[in-house]
C-alpha positions as CSV (number, residue, x, y, z in Angstrom):
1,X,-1.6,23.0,33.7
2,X,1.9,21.3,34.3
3,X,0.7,18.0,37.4
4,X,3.3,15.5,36.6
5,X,7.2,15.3,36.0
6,X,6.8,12.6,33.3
7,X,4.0,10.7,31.5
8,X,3.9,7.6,29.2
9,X,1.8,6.7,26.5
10,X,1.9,3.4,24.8
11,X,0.6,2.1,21.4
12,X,1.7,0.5,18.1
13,X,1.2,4.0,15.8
14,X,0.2,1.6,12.7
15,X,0.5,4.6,11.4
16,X,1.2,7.7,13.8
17,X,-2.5,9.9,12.9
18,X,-4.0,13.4,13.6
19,X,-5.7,11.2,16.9
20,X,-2.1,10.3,18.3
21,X,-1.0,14.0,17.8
22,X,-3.8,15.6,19.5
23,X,-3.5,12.8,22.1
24,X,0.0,14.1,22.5
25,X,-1.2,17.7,22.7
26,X,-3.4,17.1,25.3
27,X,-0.7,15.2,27.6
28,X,2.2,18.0,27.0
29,X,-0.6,20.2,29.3
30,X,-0.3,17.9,32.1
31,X,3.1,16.5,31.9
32,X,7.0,18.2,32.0
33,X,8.0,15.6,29.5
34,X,6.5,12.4,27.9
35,X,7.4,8.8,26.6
36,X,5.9,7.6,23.9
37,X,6.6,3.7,23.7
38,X,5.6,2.3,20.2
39,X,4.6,-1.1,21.6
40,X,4.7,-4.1,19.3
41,X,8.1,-3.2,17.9
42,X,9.3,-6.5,16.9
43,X,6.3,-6.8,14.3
44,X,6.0,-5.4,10.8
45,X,5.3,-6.4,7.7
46,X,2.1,-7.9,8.7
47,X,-1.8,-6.8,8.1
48,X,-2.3,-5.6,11.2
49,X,1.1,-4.3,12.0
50,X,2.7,-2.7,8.1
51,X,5.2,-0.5,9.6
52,X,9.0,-1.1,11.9
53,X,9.8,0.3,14.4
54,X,12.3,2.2,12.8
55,X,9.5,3.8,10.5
56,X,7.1,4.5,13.1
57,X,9.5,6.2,15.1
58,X,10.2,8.7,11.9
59,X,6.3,9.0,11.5
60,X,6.4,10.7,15.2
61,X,9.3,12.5,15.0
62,X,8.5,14.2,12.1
63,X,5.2,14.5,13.0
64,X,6.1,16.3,16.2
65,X,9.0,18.1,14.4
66,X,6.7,19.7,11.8
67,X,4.1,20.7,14.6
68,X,7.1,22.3,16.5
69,X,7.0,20.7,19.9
70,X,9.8,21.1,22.2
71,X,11.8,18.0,21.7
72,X,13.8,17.8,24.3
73,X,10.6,17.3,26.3
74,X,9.5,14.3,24.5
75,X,11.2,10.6,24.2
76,X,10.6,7.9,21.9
77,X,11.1,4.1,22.8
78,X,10.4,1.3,21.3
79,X,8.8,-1.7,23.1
80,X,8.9,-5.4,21.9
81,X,5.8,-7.4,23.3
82,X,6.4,-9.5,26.7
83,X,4.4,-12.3,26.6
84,X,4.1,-12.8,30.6
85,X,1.3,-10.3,31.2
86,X,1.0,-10.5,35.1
87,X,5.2,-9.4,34.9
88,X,4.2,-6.8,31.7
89,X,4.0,-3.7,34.0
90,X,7.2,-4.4,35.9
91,X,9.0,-5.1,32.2
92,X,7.6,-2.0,31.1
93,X,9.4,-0.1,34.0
94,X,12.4,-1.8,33.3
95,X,12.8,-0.8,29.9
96,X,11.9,2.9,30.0
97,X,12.8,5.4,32.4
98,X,10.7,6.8,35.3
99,X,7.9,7.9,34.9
100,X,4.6,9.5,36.8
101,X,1.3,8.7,35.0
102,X,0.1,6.3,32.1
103,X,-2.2,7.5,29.6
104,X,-4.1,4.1,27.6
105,X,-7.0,4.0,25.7
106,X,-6.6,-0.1,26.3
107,X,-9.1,-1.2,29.1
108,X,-6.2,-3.8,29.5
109,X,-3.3,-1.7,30.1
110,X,-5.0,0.2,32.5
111,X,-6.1,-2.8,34.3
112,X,-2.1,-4.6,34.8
113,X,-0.8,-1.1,35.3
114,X,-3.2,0.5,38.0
115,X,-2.1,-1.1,41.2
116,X,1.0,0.5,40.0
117,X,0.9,3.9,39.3
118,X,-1.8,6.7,38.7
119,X,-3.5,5.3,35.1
120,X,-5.6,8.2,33.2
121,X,-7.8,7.6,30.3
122,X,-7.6,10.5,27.6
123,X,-9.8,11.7,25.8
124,X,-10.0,10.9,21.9
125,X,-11.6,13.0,19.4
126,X,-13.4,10.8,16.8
127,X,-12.1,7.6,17.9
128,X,-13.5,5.8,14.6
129,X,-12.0,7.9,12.2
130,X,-8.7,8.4,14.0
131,X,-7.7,4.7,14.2
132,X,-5.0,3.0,12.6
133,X,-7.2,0.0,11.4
134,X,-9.9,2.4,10.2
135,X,-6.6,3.5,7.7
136,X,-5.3,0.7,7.2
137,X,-8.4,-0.3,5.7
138,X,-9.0,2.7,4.1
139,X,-5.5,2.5,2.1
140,X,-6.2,-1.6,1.6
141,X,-9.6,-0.6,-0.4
142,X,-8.4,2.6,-2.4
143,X,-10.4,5.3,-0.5
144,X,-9.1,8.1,1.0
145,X,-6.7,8.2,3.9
146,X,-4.3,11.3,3.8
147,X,-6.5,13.9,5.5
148,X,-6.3,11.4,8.9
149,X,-2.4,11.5,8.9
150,X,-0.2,14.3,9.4
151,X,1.8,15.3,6.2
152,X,4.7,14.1,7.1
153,X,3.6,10.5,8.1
154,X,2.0,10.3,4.5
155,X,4.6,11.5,2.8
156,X,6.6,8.3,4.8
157,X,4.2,6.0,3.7
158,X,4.5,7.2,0.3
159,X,8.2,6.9,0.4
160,X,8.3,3.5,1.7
161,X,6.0,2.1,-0.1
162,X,3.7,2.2,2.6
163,X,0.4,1.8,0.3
164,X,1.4,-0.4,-1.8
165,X,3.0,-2.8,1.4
166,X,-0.3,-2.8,3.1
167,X,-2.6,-3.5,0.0
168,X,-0.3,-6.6,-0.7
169,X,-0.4,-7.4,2.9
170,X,-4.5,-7.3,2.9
171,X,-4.9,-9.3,-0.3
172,X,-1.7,-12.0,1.2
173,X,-2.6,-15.9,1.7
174,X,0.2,-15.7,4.8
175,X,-1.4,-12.3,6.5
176,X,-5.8,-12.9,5.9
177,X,-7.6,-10.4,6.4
178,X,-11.5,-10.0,7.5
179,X,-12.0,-6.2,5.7
């Protein structure tokens, strides 16, 4: 049932996964249209944080493409991290356009947007499994990862080197990591 004009949904998609695309699924029930910001977008090439902006934005495209949502409906926006957090809501609406509801998993978010505008927290299905460090890791030790991403997100990481990037990245003197 349609009960807002427009909803936003933040996060860094380090990779998009089958959790992000039923998050999305359940939001296009409540919402007319939808902004997905992909937070973080001036990092890459780090453990925590593999993929650019530019190929997390083709991870939910084609993601969404592929599962034949109505595009028109749904915009994509990269967000570089502002470091002034009591200002972070205000910078957020400044770089996006209106919009009626927030939808974070992040106890944080919700807290500096709530005074603001009406915050929900969504559900998530198998929160463990469906999370991008969970992959990461997975993809860092050898084990398997696919079934977590939609096809056409591995299929990007494939292309881009995307395994082989983050399992250099793990192992890196400049990038530790505690896996």
């Amino acid at each position: 049932m349609i009960k807002y004009k427009r909803g936003l949904v933040i996060g860094r998609f380090q990779p998009f996964h089958n959790g992000h695309l039923e998050l999305i699924r359940q939001i296009m029930h409540e919402c007319e249209e939808l902004i997905v910001v992909i937070g973080s977008a001036q990092f890459n090439y780090l453990t925590k944080d593999p993929f650019t902006a530019g190929e997390r934005i083709e991870m939910i495209h084609a993601s969404l493409s592929l599962q034949k949502f109505d595009r028109r409906r749904i915009l994509i926006i990269p967000l570089a991290n502002f470091e002034n957090n009591a200002c972070w809501f205000q910078y957020l609406k400044s770089m996006v356009p209106k919009f009626d509801i927030i939808y974070s998993g992040n106890e944080y978010v919700r807290y500096l947007s709530k005074k603001e505008i009406t915050v929900k927290e969504p559900l998530f299905k198998n929160k463990f499994r469906f999370n991008g460090e969970n992959i990461r890791k997975l993809i860092a030790n050898h084990k398997k990862w696919e079934h977590l991403v939609p096809n056409p997100v591995k299929e990007i990481i494939m292309n881009i080197e995307g395994v082989e990037r983050i399992r250099i990245l793990a192992k890196s003197d400049t990038h530790p990591q505690q896996w």
